[in-house]
N, C-alpha and C positions, 0 to 999 in steps of 0.2 A: 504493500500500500504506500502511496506516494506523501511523504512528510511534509507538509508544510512550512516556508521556513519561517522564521522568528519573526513576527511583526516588527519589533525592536531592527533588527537588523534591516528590514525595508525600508524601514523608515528614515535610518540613516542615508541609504543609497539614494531612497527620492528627497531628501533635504538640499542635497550637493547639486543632483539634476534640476528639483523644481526651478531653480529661476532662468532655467534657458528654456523652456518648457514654453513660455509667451511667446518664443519667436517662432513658432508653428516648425511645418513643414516649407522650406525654401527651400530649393534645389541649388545649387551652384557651386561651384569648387572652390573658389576664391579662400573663402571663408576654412576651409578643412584643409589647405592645400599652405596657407600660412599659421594654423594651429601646427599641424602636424611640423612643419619648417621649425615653427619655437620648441618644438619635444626632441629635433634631430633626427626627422624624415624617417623616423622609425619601418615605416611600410619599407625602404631602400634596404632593407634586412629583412624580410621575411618572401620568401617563396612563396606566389600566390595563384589560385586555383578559382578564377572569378564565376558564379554562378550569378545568371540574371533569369528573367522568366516571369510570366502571369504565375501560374503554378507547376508544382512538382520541386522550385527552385532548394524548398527545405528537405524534402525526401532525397532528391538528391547528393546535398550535401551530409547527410546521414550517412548516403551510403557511401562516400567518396572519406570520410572521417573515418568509419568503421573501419573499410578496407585497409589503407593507408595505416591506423593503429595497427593492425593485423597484419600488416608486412613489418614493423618492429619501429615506423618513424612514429616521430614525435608531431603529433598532427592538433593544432589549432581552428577550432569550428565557430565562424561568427554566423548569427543570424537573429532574425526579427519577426514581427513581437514578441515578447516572450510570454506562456502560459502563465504559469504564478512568481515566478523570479528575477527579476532584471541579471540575476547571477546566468541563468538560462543559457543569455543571447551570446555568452562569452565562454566557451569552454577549450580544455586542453586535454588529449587523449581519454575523451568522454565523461571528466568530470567539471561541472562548473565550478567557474571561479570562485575560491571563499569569497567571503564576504570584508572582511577586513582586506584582503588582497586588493580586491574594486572599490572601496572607500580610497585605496591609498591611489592604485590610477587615477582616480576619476581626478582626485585633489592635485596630483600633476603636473593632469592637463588644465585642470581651471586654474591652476598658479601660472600657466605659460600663455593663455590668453593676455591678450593685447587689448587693455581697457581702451585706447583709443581710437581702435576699430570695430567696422561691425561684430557683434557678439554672431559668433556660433550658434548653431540649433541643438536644443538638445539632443538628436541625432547623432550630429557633429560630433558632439562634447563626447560623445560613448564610443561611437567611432574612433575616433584619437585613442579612445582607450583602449580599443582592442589592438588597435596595431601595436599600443606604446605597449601592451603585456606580451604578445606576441613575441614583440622583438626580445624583450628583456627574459624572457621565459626559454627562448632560442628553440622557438617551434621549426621543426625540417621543411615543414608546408602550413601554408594558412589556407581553407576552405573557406571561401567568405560571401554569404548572400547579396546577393543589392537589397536596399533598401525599396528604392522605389523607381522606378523608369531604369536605368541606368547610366547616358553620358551625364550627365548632370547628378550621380548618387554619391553621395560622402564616401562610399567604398573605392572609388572608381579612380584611383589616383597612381595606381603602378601601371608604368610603360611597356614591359613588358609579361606580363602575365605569364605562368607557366602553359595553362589554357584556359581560353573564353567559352563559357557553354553559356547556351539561350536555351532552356528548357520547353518554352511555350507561350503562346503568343495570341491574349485576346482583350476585348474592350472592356481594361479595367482600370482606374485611375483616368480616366479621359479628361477630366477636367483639366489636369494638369500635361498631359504626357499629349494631349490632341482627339479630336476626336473621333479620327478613323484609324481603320487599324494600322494602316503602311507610317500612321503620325506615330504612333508608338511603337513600332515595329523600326524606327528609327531611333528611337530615344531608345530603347534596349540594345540597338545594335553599336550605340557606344560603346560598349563593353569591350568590341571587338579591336584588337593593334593591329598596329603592321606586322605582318608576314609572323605573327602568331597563332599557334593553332586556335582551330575550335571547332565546337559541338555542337551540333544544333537540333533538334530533337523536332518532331511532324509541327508543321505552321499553315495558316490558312493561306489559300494563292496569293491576297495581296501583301501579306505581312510576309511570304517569302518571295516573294518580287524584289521585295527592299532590303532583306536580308544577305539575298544573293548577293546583289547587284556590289553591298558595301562588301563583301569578302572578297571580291573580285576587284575592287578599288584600292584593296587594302594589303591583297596579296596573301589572303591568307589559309593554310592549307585547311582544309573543314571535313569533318566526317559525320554523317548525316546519317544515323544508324537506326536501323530495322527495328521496331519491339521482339521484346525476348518473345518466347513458344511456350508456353503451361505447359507442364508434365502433369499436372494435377496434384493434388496430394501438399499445396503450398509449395511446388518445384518447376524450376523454368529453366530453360536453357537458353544459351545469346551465340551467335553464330554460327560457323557451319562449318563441316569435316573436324579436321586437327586443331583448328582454330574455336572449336566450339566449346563454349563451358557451361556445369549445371550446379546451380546453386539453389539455397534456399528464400524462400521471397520472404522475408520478414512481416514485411508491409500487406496490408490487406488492398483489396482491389484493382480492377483489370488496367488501371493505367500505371499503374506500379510494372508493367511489364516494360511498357515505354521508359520510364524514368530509372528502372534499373538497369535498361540496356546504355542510357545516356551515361550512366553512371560508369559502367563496364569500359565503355567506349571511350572516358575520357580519361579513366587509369590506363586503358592500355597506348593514348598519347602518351601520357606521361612515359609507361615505360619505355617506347620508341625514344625518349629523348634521354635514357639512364637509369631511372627509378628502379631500383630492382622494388617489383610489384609480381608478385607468383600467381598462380590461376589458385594455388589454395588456400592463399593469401585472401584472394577475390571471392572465393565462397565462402571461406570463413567470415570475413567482415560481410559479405553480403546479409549470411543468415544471421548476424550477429545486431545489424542495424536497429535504434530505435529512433520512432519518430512520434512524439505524443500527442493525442486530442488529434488525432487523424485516423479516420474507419476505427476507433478503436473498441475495440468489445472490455465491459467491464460490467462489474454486479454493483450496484447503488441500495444501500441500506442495511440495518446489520440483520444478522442471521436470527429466526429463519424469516425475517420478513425485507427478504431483495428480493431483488428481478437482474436480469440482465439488461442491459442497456446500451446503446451503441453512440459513441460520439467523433462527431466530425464539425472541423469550423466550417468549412461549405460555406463561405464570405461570399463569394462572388459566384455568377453564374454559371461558370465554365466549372467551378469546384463541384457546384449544385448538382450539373450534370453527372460528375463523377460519381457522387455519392447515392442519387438516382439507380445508376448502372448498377455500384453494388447491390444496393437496397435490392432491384429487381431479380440479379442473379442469386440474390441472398432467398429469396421468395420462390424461386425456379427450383432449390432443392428442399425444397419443405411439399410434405405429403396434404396432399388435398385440394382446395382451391384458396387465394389468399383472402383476408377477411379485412385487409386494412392496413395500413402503417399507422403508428401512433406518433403523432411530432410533437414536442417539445421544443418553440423557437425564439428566440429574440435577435437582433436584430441592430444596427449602427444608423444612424440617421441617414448617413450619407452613401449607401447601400441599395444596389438596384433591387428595391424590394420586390416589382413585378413579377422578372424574369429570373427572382430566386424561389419564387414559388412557381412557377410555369412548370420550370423544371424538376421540383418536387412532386409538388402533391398532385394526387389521381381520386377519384371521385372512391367514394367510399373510404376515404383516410380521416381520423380526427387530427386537430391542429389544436395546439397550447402555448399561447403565446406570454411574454413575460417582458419585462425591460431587461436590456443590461448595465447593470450595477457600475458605478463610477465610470460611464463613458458617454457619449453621444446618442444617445437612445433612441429608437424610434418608437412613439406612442404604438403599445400593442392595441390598444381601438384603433388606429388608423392603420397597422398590420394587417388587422382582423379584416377590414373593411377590405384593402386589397384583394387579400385571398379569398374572400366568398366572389370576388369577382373574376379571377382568375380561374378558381374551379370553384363551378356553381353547387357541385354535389359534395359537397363536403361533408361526411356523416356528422358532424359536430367542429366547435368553432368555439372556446372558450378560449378570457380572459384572464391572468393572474398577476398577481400585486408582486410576489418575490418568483425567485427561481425554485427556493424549497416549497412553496405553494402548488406550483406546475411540478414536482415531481412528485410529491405525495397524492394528487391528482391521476398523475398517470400510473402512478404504482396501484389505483384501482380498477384499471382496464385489463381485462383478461386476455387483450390484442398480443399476438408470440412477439413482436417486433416494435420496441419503444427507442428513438430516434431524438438526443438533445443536438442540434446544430445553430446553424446562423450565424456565427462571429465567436473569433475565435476567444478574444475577450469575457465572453460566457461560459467557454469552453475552461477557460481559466479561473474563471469564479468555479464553477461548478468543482474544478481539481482544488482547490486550494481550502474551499468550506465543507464538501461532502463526505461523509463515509462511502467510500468505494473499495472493491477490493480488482486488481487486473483478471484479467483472465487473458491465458496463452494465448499464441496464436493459434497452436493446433490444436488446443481446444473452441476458440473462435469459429475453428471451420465446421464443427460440430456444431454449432449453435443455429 
């Protein structure tokens, strides 16, 4: 069961962050490109393995951390938001950073900031810190997510990257990135340098129109790799004849086969340029991967009165779809006819609510909607409202004031299949305040 960490201890970490916090989201290197200059260019020391992407960019980086531990290097994993820890978003051969450790970066970098200059984003500010621990930790490799878009993400500042992977590619962040997909299919493909490798995993025709075009501007070799093959049984294989490997899939559901083949494919760049990276290397960290508050099967409440429960942030629409696919192949091995999915969801204001239920829910499902706690929230009345308009047969369509309200709620549905999603922030609340206990994955697939 997942320990929560010390209040006391958050609270220190968001005292240091809160006051860059006002300055929102700004994209721009200026700002991160002269922090990092006053810390001594830290990133100029760390080997770096740049992940960008709509989604999959953190499953990836899971698996590309795993393996990489599992071949003997000393491997540094950044990514964003985090579930319940800001310790989370910073780890080092799969343990997060104490906590006294990131009190001491963070203070630093905010001792090396330039009161005469534009202030940092709190982005920024954490940023800086992950490269400054990196370097000073003397990680072999940094894994490191974008934040957001990527030529313009505070991650985005080493020239030559080990290799650039673009995971996937769809209309999320438009406000800021453009509002069709070739506009952000260009703000991702900053990621990409000159005549450095990269990855680039299935994109829609016009988001690879523009992808193409800049690797070929840019000189850079790219390997555009097939999803692995299910063996069934939580086993997949990636390539073909002598070249082909079988590992175990950690990760639940069918786009997991794309994202661990991207993953496969961008260890074995690496080891084309030196890495010694073994194939048993690559199954071990493959099956070894974890990625939390994604497809995750878990029981909610203490014994004997739980149920199983499944949770995914399913944020945007393209995740929605994914979690859909499961839901339905999850439905396809269960005896009889299905009788419903049960939802439990909340929701970010600034969140395609529409086309996140479109893609959900099917006539005969109930929905449970709730706020989410300390964020942007979308009124669950005006949620509610949506989804009876989206699917007009909704077998039920309640309201609830907390999260534990909506789950003692659905803990009296006798429905096989209870679903908490929408953001992943919920998904965070829900880990950090709930009794839960995990369940495997190969007991997942029994479920």
């Amino acid at each position: 069961m997942y320990q929560p960490p010390q209040i006391e201890q958050e609270q220190q970490i968001e005292s240091i962050l809160a006051p860059f916090g006002r300055f929102g989201v700004e994209l721009g290197l200026e700002r991160i490109q002269r922090l990092l200059a006053a810390l001594g260019n830290p990133q100029d020391r760390v080997p770096l393995v740049h992940v960008a992407g709509t989604n999959g960019k953190g499953s990836v980086c899971a698996y590309l951390a795993a393996v990489l531990g599992a071949a003997g290097y000393r491997v540094g994993r950044y990514t964003s938001p985090h579930l319940v820890s800001w310790r989370e978003r910073i780890v080092v051969n799969g343990e997060p950073l104490a906590t006294q450790d990131l009190v001491d970066r963070l203070k630093q970098v905010v001792a090396a900031i330039d009161p005469a200059q534009p202030s940092p984003t709190q982005f920024e500010v954490f940023t800086a810190a992950a490269w400054l621990h990196f370097a000073e930790a003397g990680v072999d490799v940094a894994v490191m997510e974008v934040g957001l878009g990527g030529r313009l993400d505070a991650t985005n500042v080493v020239d030559a990257p080990l290799v650039s992977v673009i995971t996937s590619l769809s209309r999320e962040h438009w406000q800021r990135l453009g509002p069709t997909l070739a506009d952000i299919a260009r703000e991702k493909a900053g990621v990409l340098k000159p005549e450095r490798p990269a990855v680039v995993g299935p994109l829609p025709s016009e988001a690879d129109a523009v992808v193409q075009a800049r690797l070929a501007e840019l000189g850079c070799p790219a390997v555009w790799p097939a999803p692995a093959v299910p063996l069934g049984e939580g086993k997949a294989c990636y390539g073909q004849g002598d070249d082909a490997i079988t590992y175990a899939l950690a990760l639940l559901g069918e786009h997991q086969l794309t994202n661990s083949a991207i993953a496969i494919a961008t260890l074995r760049t690496l080891r084309a340029q030196g890495w010694h990276i073994s194939d048993d290397a690559i199954a071990q960290g493959m099956g070894n991967a974890r990625w939390p508050g994604r497809l995750q099967w878990l029981t909610w409440g203490q014994e004997p009165e739980s149920y199983p429960l499944l949770i995914d942030g399913a944020h945007n629409p393209a995740a929605a779809e994914v979690l859909r696919q499961y839901v339905d192949s999850w439905w396809a091995g269960q005896p009889g006819q299905p009788t419903g999915t049960v939802w439990l969801m909340g929701m970010l204001a600034t969140k395609d609510h529409s086309d996140i239920f479109a893609a959900l829910l099917r006539p005969g499902d109930t929905l449970h909607l709730v706020p989410v706690p300390g964020h942007e929230t979308a009124a669950p009345e005006d949620l509610g409202a949506i989804a009876r308009s989206v699917c007009h047969d909704l077998a039920q369509c309640e309201i609830h004031n907390s999260l534990r309200d909506g789950l003692i709620a659905i803990a009296q549905s006798p429905a096989q299949l209870k679903v908490l999603c929408g953001s992943l922030y919920l998904i965070g609340h829900f880990l950090a305040t709930e009794p839960y206990r995990d369940v495997d994955v190969a007991n997942a697939l029994q479920l």
